[in-house]
N, C-alpha and C positions, 0 to 999 in steps of 0.2 A: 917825414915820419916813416920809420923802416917798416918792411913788408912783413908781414907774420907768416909763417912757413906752415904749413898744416898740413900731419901727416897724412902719406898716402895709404888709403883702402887696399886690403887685399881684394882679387877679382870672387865675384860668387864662384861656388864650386857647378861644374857642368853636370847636367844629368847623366844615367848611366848611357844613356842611349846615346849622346850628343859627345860622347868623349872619342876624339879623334884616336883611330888604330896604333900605337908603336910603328918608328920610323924603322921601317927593312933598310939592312945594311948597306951604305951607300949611297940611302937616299939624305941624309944628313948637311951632308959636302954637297950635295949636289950633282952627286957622282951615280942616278937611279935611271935606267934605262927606259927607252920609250916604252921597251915592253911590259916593264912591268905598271908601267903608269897605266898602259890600255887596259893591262888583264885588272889592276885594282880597280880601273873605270867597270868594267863588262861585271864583277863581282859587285860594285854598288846598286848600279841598275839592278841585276837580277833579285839581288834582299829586296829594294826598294820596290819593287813588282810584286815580290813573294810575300811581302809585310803586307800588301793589301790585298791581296787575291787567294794566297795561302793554297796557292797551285803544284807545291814541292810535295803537300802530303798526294794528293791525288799522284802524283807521278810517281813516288815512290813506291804506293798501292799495287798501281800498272804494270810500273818495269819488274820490280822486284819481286818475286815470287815465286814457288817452289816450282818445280818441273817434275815428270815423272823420271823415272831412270829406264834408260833403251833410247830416248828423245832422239832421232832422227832425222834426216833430209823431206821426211815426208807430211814431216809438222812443220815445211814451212811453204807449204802451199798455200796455205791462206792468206799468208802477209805478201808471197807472190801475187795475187789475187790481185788484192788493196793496191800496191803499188803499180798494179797495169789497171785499174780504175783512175788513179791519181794520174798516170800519165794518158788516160783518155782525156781526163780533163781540162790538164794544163793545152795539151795539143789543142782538144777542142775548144779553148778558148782563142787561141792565134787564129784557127779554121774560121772562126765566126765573125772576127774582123774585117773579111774579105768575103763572106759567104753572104748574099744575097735572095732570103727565101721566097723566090715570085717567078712562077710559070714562066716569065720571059726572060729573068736575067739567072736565073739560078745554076744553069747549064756551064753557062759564059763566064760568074762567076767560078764555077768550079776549076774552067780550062786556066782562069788568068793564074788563079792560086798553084797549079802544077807548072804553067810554062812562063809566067813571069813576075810574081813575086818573089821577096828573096828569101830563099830557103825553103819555097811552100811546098815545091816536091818531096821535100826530105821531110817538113811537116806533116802532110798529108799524110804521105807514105810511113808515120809512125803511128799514124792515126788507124789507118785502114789495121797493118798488121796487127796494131795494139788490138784491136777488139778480134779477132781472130784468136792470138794469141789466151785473153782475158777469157773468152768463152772455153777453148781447152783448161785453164787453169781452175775456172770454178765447177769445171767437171771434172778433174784429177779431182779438186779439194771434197767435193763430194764423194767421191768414191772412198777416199782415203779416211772419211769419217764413217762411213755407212760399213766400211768392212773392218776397219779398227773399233767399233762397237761404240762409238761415240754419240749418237744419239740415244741412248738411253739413260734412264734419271741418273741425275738427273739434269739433263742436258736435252731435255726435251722443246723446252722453249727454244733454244740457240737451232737445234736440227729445223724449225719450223721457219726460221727468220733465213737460216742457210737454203731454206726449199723455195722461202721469197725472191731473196738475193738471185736465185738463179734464175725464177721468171721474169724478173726486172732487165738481166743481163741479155736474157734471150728478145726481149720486148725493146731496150737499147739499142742491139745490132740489128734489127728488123727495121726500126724505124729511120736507123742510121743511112739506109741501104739505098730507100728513093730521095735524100737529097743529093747527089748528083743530079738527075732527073736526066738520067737520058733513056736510050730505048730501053736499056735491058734492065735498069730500076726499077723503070715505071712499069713494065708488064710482069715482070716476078712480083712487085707491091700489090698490082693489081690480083695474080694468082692469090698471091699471100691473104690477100682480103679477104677475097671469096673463102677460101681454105676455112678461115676465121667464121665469117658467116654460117658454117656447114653445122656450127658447134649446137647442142641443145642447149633451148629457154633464151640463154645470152645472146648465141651465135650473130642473128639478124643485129642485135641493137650497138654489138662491139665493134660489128662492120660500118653499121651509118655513125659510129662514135669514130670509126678512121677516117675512114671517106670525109666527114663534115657532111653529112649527105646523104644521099642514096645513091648517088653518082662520083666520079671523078671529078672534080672542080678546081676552081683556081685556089679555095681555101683547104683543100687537101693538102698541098707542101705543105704550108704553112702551119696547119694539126702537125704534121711530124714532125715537124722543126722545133716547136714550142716543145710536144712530148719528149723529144731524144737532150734537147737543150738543156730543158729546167724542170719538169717534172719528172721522169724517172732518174735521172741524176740527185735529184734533192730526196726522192723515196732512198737511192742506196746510200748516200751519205749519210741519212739520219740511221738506219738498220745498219749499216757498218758498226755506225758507235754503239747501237745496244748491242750488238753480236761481239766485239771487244770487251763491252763490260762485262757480259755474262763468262766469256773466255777469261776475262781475270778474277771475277769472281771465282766462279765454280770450277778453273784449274783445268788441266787437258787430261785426258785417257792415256795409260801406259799401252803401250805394245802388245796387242791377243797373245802374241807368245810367249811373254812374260808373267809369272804368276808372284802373287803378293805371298814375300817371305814371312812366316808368323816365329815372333819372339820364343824365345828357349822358353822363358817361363808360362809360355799362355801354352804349347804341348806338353808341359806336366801336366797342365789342369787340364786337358783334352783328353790325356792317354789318362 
């Protein structure tokens, strides 16, 4: 009995979403270069991210936006700032793989990380200058706001989180200071306490808040290790990001020496 033939279905049509790009020239033959298969890869992933996260509008927000005209070397002290925090913290994280915070080994630790791990000199040594450096920066960047008129409305909350940001910074390389823990840390920490003590109402209670104590103790490193580590690190990164939103929200200050030109038609209606 012969076989009966039965025609073949056309395929359903694909949704709009699901319709495969036009083949770029060359990719046909087979003739389409590694690169551009990678770069068609890195453009899938990033829609495929951006379809659920819908992270392109924020970014667009952020980068994109008007500047004053005059805009200067001196508007970019801030993001100097950011980026010597960002390198406090990648270093300080390599530092703390070998850092040991405990009266007896924390010295020893420090010596092994300069004289024989590898690269921990050159680490260290970005580490130290980093926050040196970091502390000039966020005192240019203040300066550079407080005389370019930039705390005022309304930019008033962003000036109070900048006035934060600097006693965190100052409160980071203090506590930064006694883990080494050799003579000259520990007796400057020690001044430094007291100093702190001398303060009214708080003074007394911020000092047994350093010390762990009333005294020097074994759990005094260990307070400033946690504090310099994970608590004021986590205070400025979260105030970093509201200080950037407020900065692309409410846009930067033009130049004091520049004054806002008024349209030919708004001085008829003035004169």
């Amino acid at each position: 009995m012969p076989k009966l033939k039965l025609p073949r279905l056309p395929a359903p049509p694909l949704p709009p979403g699901m319709t495969p790009p036009p083949p770029r020239p060359g990719e046909g033959n087979g003739q389409g270069s590694p690169l551009d298969a990678a770069r068609e890869a890195g453009t899938t992933v990033v829609g495929w991210v951006d379809e659920r996260t819908s992270l392109s509008g924020g970014a667009r927000w952020m980068m994109f936006r008007k500047v004053p005209k005059g805009t200067n070397w001196f508007y970019t002290l801030g993001s100097a700032t950011m980026f010597a925090f960002l390198s406090q913290a990648m270093t300080g994280v390599f530092l703390a793989m070998y850092y040991d915070p405990s009266p007896t080994h924390a010295y020893e630790s420090a010596r092994y990380i300069t004289n024989d791990a590898f690269l921990g000199e050159f680490v260290r040594g970005m580490h130290k200058w980093g926050s040196t450096v970091m502390v000039i920066l966020v005192f240019l960047h203040m300066a550079r706001t407080f005389f370019f008129g930039a705390y005022k409305y309304p930019r008033e909350l962003n000036w109070i989180i900048g006035v934060v940001l600097l006693i965190l910074t100052m409160v980071m390389s203090f506590t930064g200071y006694l883990l080494p823990f050799d003579q000259r840390s520990y007796w400057a920490t020690i001044v430094g306490v007291n100093i702190n003590g001398t303060g009214p109402l708080v003074g007394p209670y911020l000092s047994d808040f350093l010390r762990a104590g009333p005294e020097f103790g074994a759990t005094t490193l260990s307070r400033f290790y946690a504090i310099h580590m994970m608590l004021v690190p986590g205070l400025i990164a979260a105030l970093i990001g509201a200080h950037l939103y407020l900065v692309a929200k409410l846009g930067t200050t033009a130049p004091p020496w520049l004054k806002a030109e008024v349209e030919p038609e708004y001085r008829e209606e003035q004169a």
